[in-house]
mmCIF file of the N, C-alpha and C atoms, coordinates in Angstrom:
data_MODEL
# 
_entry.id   MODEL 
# 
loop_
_atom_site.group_PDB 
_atom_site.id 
_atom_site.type_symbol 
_atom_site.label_atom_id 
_atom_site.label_alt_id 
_atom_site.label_comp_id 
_atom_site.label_asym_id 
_atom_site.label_entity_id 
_atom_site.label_seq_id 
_atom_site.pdbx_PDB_ins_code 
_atom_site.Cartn_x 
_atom_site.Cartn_y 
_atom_site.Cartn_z 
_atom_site.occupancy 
_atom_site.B_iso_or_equiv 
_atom_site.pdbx_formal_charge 
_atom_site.auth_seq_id 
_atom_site.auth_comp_id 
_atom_site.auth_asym_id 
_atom_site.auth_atom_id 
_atom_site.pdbx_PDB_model_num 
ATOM 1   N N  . UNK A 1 1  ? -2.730  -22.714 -11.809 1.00 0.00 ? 1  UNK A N  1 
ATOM 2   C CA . UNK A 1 1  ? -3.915  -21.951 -11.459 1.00 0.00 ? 1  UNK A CA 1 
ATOM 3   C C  . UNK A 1 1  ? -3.947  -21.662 -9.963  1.00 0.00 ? 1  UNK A C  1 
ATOM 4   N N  . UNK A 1 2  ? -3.583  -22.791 -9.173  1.00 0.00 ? 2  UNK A N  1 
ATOM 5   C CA . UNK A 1 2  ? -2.953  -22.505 -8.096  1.00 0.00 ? 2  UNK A CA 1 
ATOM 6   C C  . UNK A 1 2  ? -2.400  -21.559 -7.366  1.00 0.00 ? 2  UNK A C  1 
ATOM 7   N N  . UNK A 1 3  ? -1.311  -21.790 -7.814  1.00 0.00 ? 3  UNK A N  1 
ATOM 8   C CA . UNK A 1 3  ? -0.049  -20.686 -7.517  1.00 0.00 ? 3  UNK A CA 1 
ATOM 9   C C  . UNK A 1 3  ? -0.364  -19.332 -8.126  1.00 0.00 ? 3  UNK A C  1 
ATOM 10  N N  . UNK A 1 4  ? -1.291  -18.997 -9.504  1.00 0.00 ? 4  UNK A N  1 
ATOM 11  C CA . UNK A 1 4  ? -1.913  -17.707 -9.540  1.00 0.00 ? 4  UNK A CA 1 
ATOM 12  C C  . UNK A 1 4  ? -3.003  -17.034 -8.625  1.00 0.00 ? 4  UNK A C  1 
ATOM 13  N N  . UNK A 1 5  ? -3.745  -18.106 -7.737  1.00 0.00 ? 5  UNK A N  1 
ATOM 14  C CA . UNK A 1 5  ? -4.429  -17.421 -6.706  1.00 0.00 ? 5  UNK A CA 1 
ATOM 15  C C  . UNK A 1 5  ? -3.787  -17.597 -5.343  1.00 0.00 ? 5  UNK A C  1 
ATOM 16  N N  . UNK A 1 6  ? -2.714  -18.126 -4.947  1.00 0.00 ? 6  UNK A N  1 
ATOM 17  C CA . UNK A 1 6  ? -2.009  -18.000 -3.942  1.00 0.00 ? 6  UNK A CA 1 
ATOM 18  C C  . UNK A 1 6  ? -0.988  -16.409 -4.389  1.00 0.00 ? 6  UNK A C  1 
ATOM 19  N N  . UNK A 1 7  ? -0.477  -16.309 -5.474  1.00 0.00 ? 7  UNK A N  1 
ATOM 20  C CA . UNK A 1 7  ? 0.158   -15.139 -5.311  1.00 0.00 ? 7  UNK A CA 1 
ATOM 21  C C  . UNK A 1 7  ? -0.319  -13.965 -5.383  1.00 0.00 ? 7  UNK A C  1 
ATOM 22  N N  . UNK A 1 8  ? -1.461  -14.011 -6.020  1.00 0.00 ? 8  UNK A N  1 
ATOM 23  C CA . UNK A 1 8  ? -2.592  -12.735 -6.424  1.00 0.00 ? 8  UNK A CA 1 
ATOM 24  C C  . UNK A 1 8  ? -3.188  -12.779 -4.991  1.00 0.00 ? 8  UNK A C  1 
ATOM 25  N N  . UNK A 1 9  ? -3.761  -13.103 -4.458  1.00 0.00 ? 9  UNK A N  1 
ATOM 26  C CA . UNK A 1 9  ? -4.227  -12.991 -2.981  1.00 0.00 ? 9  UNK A CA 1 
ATOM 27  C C  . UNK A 1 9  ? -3.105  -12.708 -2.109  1.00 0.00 ? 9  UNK A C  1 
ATOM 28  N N  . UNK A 1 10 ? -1.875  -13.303 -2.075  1.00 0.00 ? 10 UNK A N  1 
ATOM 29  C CA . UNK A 1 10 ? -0.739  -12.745 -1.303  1.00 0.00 ? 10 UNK A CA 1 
ATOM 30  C C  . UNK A 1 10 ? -0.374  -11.171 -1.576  1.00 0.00 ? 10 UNK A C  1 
ATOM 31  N N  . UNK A 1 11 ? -0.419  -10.655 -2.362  1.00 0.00 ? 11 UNK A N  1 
ATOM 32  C CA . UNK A 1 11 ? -0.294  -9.322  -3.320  1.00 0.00 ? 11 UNK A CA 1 
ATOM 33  C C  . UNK A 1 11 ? -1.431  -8.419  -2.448  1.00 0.00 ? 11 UNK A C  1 
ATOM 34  N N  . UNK A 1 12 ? -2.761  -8.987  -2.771  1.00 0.00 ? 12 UNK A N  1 
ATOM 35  C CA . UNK A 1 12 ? -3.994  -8.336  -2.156  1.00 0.00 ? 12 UNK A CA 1 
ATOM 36  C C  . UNK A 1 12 ? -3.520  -8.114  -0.357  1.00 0.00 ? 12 UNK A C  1 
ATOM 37  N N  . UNK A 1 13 ? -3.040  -9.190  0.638   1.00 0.00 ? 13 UNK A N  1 
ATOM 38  C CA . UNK A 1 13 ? -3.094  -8.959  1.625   1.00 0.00 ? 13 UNK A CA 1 
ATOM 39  C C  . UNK A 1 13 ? -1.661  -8.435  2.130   1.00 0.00 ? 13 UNK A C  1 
ATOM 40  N N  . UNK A 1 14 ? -1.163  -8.191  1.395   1.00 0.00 ? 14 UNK A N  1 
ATOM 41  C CA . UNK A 1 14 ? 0.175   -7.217  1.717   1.00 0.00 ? 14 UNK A CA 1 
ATOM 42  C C  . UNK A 1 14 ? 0.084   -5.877  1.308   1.00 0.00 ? 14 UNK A C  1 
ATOM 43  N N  . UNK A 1 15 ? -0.626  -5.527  0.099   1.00 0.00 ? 15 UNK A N  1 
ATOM 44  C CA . UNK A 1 15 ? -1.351  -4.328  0.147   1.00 0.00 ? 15 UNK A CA 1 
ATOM 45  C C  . UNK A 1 15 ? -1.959  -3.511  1.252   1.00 0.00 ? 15 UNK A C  1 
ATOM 46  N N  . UNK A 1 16 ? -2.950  -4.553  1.546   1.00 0.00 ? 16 UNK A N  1 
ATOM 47  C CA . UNK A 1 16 ? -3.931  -4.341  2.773   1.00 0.00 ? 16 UNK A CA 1 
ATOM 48  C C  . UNK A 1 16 ? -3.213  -3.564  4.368   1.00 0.00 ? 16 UNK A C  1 
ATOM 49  N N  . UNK A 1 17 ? -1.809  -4.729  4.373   1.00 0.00 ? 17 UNK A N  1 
ATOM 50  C CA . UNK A 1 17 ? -1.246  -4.578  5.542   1.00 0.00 ? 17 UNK A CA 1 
ATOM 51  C C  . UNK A 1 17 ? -0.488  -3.413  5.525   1.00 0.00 ? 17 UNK A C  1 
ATOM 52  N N  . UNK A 1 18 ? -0.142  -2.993  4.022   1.00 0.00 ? 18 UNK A N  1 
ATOM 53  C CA . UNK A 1 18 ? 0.576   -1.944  4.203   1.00 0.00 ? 18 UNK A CA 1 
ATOM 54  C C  . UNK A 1 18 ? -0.321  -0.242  3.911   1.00 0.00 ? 18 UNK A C  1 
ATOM 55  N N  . UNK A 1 19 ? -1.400  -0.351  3.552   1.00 0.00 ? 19 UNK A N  1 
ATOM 56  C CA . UNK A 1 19 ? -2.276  0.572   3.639   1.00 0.00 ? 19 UNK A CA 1 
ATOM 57  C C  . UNK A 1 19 ? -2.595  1.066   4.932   1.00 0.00 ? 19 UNK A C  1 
ATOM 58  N N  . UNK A 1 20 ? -3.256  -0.661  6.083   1.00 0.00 ? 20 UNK A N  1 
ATOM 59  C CA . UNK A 1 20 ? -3.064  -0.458  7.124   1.00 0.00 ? 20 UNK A CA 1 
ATOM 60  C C  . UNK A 1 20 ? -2.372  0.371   8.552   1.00 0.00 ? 20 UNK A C  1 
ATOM 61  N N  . UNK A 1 21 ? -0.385  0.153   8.143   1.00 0.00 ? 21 UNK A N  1 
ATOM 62  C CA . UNK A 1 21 ? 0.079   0.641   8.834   1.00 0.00 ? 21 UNK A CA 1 
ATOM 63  C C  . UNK A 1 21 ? 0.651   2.240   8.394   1.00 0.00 ? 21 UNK A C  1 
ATOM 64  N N  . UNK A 1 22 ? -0.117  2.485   7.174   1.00 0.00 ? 22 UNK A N  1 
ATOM 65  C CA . UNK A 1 22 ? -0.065  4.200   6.775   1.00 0.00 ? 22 UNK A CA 1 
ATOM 66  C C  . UNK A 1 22 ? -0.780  5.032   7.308   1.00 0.00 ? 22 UNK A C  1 
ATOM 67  N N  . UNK A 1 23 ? -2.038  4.137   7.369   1.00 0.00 ? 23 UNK A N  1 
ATOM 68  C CA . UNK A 1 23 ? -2.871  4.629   8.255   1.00 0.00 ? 23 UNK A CA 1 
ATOM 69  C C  . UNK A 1 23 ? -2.334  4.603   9.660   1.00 0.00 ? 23 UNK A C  1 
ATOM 70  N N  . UNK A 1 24 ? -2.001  4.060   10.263  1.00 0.00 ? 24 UNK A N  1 
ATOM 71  C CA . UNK A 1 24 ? -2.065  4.188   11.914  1.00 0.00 ? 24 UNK A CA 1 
ATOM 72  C C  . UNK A 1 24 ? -1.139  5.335   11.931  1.00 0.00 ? 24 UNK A C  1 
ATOM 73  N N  . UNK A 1 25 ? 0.102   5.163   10.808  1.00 0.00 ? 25 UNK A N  1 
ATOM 74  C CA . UNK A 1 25 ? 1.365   6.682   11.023  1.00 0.00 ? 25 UNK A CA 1 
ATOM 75  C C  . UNK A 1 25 ? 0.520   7.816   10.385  1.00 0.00 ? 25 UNK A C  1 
ATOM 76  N N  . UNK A 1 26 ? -0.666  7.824   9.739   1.00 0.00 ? 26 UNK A N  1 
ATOM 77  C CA . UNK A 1 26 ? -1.214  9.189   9.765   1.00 0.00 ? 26 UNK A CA 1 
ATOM 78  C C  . UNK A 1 26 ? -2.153  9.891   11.180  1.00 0.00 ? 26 UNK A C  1 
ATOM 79  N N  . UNK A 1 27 ? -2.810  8.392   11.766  1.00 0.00 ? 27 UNK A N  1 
ATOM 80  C CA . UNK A 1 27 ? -3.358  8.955   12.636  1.00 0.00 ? 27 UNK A CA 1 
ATOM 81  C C  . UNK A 1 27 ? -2.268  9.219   13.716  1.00 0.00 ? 27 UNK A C  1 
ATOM 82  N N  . UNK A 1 28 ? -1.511  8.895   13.487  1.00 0.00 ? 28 UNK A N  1 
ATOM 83  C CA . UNK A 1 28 ? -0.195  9.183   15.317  1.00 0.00 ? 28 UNK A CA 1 
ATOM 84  C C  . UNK A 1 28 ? 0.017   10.494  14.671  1.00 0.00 ? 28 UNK A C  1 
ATOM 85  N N  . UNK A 1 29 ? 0.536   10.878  13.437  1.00 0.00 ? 29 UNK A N  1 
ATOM 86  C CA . UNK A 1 29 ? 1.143   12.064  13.050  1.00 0.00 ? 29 UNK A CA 1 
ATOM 87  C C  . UNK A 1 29 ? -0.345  13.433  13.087  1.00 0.00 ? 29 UNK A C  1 
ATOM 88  N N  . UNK A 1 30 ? -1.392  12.696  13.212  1.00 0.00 ? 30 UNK A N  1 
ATOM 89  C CA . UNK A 1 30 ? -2.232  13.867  13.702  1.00 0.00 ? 30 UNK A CA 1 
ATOM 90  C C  . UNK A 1 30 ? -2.250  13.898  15.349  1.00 0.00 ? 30 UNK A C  1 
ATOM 91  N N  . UNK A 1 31 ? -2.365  13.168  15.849  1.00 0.00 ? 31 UNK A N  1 
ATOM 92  C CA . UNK A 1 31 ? -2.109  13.383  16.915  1.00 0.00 ? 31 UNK A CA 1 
ATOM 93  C C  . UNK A 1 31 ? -1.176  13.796  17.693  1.00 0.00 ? 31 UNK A C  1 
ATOM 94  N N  . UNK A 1 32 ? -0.134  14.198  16.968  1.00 0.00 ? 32 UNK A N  1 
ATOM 95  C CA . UNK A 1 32 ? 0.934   14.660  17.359  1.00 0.00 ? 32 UNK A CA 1 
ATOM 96  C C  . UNK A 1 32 ? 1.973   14.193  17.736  1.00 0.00 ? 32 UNK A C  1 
ATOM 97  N N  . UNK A 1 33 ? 2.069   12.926  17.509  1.00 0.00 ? 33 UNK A N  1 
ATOM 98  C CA . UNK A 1 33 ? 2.572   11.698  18.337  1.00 0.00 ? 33 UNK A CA 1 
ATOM 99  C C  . UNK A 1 33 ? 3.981   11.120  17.777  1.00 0.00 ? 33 UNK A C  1 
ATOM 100 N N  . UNK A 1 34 ? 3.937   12.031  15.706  1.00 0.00 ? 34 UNK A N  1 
ATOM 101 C CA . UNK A 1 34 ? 5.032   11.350  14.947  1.00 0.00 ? 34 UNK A CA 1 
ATOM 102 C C  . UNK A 1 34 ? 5.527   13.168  14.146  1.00 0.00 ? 34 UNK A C  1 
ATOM 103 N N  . UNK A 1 35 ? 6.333   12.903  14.522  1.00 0.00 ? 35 UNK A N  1 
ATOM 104 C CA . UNK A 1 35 ? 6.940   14.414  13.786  1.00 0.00 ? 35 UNK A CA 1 
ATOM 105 C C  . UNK A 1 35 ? 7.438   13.709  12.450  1.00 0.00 ? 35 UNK A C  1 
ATOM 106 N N  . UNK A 1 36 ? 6.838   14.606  11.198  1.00 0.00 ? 36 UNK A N  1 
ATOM 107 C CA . UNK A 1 36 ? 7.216   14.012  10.016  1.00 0.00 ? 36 UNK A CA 1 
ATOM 108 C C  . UNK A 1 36 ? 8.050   15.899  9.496   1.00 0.00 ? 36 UNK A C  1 
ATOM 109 N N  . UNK A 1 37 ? 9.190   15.660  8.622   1.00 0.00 ? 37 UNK A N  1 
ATOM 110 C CA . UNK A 1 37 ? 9.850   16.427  8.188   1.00 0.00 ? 37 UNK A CA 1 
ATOM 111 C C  . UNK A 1 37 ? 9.439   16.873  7.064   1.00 0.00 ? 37 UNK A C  1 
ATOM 112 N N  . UNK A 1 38 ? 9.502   17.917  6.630   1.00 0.00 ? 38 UNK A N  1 
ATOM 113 C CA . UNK A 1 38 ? 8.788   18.052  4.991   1.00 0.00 ? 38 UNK A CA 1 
ATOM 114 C C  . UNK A 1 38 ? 9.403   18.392  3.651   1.00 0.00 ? 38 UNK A C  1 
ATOM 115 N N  . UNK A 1 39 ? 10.476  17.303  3.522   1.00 0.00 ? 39 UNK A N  1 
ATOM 116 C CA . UNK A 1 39 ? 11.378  17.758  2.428   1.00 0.00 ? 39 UNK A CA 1 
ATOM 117 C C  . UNK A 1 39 ? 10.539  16.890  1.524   1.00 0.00 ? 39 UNK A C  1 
ATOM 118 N N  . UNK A 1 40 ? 10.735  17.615  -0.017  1.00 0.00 ? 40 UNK A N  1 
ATOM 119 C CA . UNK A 1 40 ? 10.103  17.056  -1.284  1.00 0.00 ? 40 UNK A CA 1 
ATOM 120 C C  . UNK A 1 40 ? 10.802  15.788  -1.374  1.00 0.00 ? 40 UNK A C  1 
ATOM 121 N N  . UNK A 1 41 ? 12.054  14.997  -1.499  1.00 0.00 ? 41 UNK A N  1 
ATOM 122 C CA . UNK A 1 41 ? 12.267  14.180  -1.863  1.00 0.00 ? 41 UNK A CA 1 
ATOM 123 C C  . UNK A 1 41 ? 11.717  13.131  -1.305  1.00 0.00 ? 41 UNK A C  1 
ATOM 124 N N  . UNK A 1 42 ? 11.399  13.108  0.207   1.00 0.00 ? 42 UNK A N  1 
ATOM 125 C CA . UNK A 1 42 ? 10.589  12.196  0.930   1.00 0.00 ? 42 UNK A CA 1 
ATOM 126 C C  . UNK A 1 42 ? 9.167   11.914  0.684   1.00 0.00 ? 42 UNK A C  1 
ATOM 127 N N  . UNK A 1 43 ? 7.897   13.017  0.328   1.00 0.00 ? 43 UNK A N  1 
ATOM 128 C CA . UNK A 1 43 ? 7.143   13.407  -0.334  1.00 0.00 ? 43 UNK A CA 1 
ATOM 129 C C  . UNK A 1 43 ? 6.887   12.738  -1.230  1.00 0.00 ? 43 UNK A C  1 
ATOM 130 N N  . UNK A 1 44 ? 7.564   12.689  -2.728  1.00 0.00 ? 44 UNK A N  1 
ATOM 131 C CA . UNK A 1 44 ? 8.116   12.093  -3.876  1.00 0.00 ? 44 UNK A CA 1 
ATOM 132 C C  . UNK A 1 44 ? 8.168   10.503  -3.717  1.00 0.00 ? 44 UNK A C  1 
ATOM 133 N N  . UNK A 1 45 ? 9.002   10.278  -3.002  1.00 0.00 ? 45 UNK A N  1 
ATOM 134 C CA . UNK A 1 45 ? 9.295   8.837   -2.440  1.00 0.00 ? 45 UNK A CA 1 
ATOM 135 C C  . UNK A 1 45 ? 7.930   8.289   -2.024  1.00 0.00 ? 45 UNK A C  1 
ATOM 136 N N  . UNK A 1 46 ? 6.920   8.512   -0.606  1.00 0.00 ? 46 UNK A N  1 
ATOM 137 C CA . UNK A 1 46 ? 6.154   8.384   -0.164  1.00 0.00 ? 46 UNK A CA 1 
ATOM 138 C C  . UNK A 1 46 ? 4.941   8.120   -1.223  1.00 0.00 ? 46 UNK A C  1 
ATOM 139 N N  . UNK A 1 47 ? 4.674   9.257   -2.347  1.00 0.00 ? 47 UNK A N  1 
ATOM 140 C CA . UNK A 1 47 ? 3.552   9.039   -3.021  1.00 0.00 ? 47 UNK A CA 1 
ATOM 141 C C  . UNK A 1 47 ? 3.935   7.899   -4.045  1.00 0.00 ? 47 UNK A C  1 
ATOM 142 N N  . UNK A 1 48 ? 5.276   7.795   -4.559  1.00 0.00 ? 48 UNK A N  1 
ATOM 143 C CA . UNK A 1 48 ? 5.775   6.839   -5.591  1.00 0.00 ? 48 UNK A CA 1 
ATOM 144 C C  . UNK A 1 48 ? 5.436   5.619   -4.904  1.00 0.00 ? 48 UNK A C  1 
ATOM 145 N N  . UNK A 1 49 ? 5.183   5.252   -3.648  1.00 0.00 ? 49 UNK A N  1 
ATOM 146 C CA . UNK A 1 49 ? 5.248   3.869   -3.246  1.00 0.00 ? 49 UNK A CA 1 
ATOM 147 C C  . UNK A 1 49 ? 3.973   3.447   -2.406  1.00 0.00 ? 49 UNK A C  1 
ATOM 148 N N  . UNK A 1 50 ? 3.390   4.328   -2.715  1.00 0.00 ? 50 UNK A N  1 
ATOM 149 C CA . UNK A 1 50 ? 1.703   4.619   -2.643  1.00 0.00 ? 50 UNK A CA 1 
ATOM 150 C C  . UNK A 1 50 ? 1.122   4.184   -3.910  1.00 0.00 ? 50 UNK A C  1 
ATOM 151 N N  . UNK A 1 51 ? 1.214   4.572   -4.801  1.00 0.00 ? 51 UNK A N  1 
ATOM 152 C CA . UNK A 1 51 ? 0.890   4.706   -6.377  1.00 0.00 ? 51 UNK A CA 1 
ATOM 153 C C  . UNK A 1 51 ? 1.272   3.147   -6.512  1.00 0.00 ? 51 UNK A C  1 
ATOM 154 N N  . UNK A 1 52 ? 2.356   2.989   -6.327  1.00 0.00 ? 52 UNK A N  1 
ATOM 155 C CA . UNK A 1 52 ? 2.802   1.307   -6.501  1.00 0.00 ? 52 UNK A CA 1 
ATOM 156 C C  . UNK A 1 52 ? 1.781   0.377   -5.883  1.00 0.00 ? 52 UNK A C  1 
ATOM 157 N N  . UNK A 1 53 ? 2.110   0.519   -4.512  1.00 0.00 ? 53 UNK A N  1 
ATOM 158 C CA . UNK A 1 53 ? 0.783   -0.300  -3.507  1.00 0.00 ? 53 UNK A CA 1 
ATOM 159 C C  . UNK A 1 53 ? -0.400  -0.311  -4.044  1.00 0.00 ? 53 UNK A C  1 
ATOM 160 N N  . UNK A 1 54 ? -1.152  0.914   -4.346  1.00 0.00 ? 54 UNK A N  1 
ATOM 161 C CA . UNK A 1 54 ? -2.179  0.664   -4.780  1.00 0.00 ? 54 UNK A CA 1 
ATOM 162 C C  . UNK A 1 54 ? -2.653  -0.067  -6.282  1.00 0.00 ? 54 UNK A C  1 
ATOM 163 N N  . UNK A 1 55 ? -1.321  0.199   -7.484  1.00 0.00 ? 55 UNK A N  1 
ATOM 164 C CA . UNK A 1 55 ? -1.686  -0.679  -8.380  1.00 0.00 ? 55 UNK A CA 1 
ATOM 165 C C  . UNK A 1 55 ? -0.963  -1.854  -8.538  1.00 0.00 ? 55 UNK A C  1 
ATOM 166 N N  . UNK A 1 56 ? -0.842  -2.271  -7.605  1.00 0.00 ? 56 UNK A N  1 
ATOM 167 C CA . UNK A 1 56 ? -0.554  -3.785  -7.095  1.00 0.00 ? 56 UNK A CA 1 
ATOM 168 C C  . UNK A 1 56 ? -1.876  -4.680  -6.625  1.00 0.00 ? 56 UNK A C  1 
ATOM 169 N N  . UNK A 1 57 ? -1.956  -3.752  -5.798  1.00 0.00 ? 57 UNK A N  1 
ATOM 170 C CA . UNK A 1 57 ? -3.448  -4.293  -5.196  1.00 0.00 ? 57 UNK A CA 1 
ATOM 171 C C  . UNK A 1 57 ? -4.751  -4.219  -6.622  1.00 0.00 ? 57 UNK A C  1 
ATOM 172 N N  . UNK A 1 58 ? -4.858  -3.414  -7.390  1.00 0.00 ? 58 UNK A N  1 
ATOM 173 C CA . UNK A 1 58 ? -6.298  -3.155  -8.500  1.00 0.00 ? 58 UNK A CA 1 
ATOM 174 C C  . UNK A 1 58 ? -5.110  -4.393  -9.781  1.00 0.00 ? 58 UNK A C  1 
ATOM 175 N N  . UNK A 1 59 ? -3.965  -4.461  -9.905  1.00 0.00 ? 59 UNK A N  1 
ATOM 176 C CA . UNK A 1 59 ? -3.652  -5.737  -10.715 1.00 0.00 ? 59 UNK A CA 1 
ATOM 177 C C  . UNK A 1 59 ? -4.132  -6.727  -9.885  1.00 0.00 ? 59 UNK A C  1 
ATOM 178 N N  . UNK A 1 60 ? -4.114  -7.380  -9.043  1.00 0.00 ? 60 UNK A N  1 
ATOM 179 C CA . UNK A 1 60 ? -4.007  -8.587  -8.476  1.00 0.00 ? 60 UNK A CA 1 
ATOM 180 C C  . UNK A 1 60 ? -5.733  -8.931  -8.559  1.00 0.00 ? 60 UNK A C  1 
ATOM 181 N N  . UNK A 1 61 ? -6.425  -7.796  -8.153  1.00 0.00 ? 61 UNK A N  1 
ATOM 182 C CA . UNK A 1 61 ? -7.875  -8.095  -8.232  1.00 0.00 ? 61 UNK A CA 1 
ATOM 183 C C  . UNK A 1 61 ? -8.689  -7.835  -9.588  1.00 0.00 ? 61 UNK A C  1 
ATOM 184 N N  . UNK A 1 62 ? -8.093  -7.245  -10.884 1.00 0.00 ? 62 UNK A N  1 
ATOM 185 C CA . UNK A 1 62 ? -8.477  -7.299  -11.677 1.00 0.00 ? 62 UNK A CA 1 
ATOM 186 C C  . UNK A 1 62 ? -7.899  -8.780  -12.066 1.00 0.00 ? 62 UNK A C  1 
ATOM 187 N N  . UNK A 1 63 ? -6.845  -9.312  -12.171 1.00 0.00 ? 63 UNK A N  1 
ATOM 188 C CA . UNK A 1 63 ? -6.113  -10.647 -12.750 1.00 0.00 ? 63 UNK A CA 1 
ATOM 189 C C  . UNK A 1 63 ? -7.210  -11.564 -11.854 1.00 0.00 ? 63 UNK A C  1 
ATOM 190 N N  . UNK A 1 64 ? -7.086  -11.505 -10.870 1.00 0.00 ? 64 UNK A N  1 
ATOM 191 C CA . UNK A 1 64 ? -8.148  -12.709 -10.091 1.00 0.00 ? 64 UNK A CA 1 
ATOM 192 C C  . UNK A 1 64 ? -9.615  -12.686 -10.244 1.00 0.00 ? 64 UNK A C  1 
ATOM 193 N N  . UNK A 1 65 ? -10.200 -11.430 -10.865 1.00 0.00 ? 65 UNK A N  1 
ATOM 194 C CA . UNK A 1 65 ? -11.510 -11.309 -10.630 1.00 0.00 ? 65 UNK A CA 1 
ATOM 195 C C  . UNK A 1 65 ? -11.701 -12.060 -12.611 1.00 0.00 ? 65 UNK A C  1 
ATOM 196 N N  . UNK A 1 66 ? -11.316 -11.141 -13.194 1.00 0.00 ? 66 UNK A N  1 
ATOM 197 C CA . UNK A 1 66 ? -11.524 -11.457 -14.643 1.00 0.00 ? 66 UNK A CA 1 
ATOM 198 C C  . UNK A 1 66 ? -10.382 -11.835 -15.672 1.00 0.00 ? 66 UNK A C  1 
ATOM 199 N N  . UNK A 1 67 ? -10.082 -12.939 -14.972 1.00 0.00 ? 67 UNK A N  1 
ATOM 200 C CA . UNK A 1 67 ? -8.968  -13.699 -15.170 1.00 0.00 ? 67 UNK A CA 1 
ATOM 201 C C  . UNK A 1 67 ? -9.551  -15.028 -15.683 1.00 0.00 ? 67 UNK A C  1 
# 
């Protein structure tokens, strides 16, 4: 029971951290600060591991909340 809320909370705050630093490369890339290239396969890639992150993070807090 343990080790299910040590890893489900580890899950939650690596989410977090990595939401985090998407954010800071969106705000540099508005600011002009990060030149991003705009080929689809990167695109593709980017949202696929978005989509992941985020249902990583809604498993971990559905398993911990009503678990």
């Amino acid at each position: 029971m343990l080790f299910n809320f040590i890893f489900y909370s580890s899950l939650i705050i690596l989410g977090i951290f990595v939401m985090r630093f998407g954010i800071i490369q969106i705000r540099q890339y508005k600011q002009g600060k990060t030149k991003i290239k705009k080929k689809l396969p990167e695109q593709i890639a980017f949202g696929v591991f978005f989509i992941i992150i985020l249902g990583l993070i809604i498993y971990s807090i559905n398993d911990l909340l009503f678990n």
